[in-house]
BATISE-767962 format. One record per residue (C-alpha): residue number from 0; residue in one letter; x, y, z. Coordinates in steps of 0.25 Angstrom, whole numbers, always signed. Example, Ala and Ser with C-alpha at 12.3 -4.5 7.8 and 13.67 -1.06 7.14 Angstrom:
// BATISE-767962
{0, A, {+49, -18, +31}}
{1, S, {+55, -4, +29}}
This chain:
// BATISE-767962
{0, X, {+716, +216, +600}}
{1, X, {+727, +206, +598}}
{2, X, {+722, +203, +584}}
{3, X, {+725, +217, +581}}
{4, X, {+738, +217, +585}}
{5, X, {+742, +204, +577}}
{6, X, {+736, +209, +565}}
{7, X, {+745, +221, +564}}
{8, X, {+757, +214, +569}}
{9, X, {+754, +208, +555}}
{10, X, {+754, +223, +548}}
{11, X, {+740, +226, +549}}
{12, X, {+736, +241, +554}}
{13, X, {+727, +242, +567}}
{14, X, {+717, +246, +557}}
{15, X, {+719, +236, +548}}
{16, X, {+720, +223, +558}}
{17, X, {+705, +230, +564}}
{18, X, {+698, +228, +549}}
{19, X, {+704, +215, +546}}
{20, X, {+696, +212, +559}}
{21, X, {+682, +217, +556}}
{22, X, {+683, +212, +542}}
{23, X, {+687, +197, +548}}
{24, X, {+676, +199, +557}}
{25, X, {+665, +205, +551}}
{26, X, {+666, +203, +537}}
{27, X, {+669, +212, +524}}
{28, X, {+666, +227, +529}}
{29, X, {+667, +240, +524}}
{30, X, {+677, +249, +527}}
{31, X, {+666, +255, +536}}
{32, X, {+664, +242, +543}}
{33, X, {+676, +240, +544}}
{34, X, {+678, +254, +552}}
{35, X, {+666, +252, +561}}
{36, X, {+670, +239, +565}}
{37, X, {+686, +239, +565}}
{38, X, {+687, +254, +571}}
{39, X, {+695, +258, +561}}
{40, X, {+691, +273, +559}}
{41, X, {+685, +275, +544}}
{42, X, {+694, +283, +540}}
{43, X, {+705, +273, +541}}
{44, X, {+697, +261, +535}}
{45, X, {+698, +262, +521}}
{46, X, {+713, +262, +522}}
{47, X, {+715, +250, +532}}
{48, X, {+704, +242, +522}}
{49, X, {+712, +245, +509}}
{50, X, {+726, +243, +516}}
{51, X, {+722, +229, +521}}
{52, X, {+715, +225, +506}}
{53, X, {+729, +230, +500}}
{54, X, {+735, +220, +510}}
{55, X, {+727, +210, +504}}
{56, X, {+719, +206, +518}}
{57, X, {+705, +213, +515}}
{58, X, {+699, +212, +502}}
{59, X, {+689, +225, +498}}
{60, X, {+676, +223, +489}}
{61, X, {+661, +227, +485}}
{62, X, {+657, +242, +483}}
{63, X, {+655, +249, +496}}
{64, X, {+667, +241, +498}}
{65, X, {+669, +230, +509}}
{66, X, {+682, +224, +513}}
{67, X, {+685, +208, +518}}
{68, X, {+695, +203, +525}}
{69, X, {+702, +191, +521}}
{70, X, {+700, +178, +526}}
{71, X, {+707, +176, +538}}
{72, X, {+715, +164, +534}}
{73, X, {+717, +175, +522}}
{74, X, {+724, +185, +531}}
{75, X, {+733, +175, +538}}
{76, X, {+738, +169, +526}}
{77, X, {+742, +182, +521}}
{78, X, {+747, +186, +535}}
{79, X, {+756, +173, +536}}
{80, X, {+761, +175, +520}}
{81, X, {+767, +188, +523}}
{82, X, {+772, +184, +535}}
{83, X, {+781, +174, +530}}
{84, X, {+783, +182, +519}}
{85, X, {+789, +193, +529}}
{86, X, {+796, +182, +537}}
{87, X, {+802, +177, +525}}
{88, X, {+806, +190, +519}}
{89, X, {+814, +195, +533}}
{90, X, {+822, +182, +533}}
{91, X, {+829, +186, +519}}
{92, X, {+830, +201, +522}}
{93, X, {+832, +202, +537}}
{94, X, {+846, +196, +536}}
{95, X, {+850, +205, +525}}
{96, X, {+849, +216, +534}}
{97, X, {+858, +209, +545}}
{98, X, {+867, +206, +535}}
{99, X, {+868, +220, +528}}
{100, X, {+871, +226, +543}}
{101, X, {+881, +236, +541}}
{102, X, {+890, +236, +552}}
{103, X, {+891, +251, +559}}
{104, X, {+907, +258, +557}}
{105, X, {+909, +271, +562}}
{106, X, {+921, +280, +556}}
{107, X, {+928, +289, +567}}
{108, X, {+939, +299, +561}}
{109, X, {+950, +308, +568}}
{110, X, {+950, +308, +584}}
{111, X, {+939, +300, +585}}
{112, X, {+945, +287, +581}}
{113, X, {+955, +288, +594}}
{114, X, {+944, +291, +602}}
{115, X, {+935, +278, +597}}
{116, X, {+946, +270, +599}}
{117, X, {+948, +276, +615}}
{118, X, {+932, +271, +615}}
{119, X, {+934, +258, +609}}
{120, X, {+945, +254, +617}}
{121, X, {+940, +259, +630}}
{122, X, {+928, +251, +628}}
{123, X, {+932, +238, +624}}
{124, X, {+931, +228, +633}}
{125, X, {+935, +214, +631}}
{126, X, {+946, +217, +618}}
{127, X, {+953, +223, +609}}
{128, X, {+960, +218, +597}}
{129, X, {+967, +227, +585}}
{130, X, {+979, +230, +573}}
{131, X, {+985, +241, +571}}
{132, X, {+995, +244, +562}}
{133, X, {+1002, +253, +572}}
{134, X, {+997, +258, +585}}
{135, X, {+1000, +273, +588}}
{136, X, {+1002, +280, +601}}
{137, X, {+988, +285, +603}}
{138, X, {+981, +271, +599}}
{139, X, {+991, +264, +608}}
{140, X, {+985, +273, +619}}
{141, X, {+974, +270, +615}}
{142, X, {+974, +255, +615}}
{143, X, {+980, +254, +628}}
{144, X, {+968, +261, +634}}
{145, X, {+960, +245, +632}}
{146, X, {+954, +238, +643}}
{147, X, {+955, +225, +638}}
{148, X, {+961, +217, +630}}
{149, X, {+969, +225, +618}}
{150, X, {+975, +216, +607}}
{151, X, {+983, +224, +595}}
{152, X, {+989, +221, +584}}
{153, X, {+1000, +230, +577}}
{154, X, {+1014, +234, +576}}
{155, X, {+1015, +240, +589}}
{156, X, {+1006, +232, +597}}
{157, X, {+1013, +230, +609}}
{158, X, {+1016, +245, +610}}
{159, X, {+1001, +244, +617}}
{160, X, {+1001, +243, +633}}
{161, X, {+991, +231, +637}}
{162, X, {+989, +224, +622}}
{163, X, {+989, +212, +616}}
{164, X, {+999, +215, +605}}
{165, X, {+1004, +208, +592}}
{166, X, {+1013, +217, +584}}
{167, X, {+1015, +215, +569}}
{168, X, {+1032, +212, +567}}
{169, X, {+1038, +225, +570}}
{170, X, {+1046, +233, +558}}
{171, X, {+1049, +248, +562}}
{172, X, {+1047, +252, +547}}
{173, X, {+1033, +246, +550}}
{174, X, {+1029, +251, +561}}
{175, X, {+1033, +265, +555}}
{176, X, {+1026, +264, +546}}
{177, X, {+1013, +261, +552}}
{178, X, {+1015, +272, +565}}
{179, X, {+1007, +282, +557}}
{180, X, {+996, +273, +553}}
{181, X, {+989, +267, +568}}
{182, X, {+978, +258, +558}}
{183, X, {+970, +247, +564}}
{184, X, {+958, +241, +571}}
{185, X, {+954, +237, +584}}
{186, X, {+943, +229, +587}}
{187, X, {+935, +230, +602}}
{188, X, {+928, +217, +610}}
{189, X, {+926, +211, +596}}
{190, X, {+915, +219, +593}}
{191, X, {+921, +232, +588}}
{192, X, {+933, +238, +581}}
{193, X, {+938, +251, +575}}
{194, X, {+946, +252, +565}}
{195, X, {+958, +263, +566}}
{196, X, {+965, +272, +555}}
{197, X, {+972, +283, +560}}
{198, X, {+981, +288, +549}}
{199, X, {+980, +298, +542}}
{200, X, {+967, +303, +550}}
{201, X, {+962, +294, +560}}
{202, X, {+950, +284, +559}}
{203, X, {+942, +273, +564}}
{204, X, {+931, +264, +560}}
{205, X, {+923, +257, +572}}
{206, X, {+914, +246, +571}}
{207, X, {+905, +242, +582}}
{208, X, {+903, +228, +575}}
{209, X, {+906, +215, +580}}
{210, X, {+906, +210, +564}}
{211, X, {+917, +220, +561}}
{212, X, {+926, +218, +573}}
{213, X, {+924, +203, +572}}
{214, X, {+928, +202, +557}}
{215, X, {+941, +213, +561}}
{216, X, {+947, +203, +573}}
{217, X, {+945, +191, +563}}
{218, X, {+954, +197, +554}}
{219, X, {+963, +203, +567}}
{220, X, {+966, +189, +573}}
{221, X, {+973, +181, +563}}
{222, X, {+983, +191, +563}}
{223, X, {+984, +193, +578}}
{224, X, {+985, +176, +578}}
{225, X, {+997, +177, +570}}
{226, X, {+1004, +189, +577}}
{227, X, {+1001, +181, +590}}
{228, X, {+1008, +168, +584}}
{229, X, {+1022, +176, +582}}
């Protein structure tokens, strides 16, 4: 029965939305009556009858005992109440949860960090923008593996085959200081990034979130504006 269906999609058991109905249509019944008439087995009964008087739709009374359904425009106005109470109570803590989001990273350490970086670049698709301080032999193989678009930042930028490069104003002493020290980030078709360390041990931490690789670029460009301007 449809009737039944509604009812439970209002948190009423099977059982339960049954004795409602034989107690609307026939009046205040025992539990008995009530398990001849609903079909709920006898067994059963006692506990559907008290769990809808502690929900406060069925009152119990008299010795035997007999139970009475509330009025129907009873039932409906309780039904309604704790409906908007539930609607009401969703739309403060519902966005709590999408704002406490945590936004997944995942660590890699050692070899694995190259070997990301081989997957990230080989499946980035529309662009790639990044810093470094300097950029070793291996990462520069690296890089130059990119099928599209490849934008770097660093003191030896242009030392990459096939880049979009802006180097910082060259000073040997600088660049000798930092040839150890291939620290950075790139980010991928403004959606992901990783972020690279590899002295003294290798490390990287990748994001898969638009949020994260966003808020990086918006920080990259300014200075990628005024390396552009000289």
């Amino acid at each position: 029965m449809k009737i039944i269906n509604v009812l439970k999609s209002f948190g009423f058991s099977d059982y339960e939305a049954k004795a409602i109905l034989a107690l609307l249509s026939r009046g205040p019944l025992s539990a008995k009556e009530v398990a001849e008439i609903s079909g709920i087995p006898r067994t059963s009964v006692y506990d559907v009858m008290n769990s809808l008087v502690s929900k406060g739709f069925v009152e119990a009374f008299d010795r035997p005992k007999k139970f009475r359904a509330l009025r129907t425009t009873e039932i409906l106005s309780i039904l309604s109440k704790r409906m908007d109470e539930g609607i009401e109570y969703l739309k403060k803590e519902l966005p709590r949860y999408e704002e406490a989001e945590v936004e997944e990273v995942k660590i890699y350490r050692g070899e694995l960090v190259l070997d990301k970086l081989k997957e990230m670049i080989s499946e980035a698709k529309d662009n790639i923008i990044g810093i470094f301080s300097y950029i070793s032999d291996e990462i520069k193989e690296i890089l130059e593996g990119a099928k599209c678009k490849l934008v770097l930042i660093s003191l030896n930028a242009k030392e990459v085959k096939n880049a979009d490069a802006y180097e910082f104003k060259r000073k040997e002493e600088v660049i000798d200081r930092f040839r150890d020290k291939c620290h950075g980030f790139l980010i991928f078709d403004d959606c992901r990034s990783i972020f690279l360390f590899m002295s003294p041990t290798a490390l990287a931490l990748i994001s898969e979130s638009p949020t994260i690789a966003g808020f990086s670029k918006m920080m990259l460009l300014p200075l990628l504006e005024v390396l552009r301007e000289e």
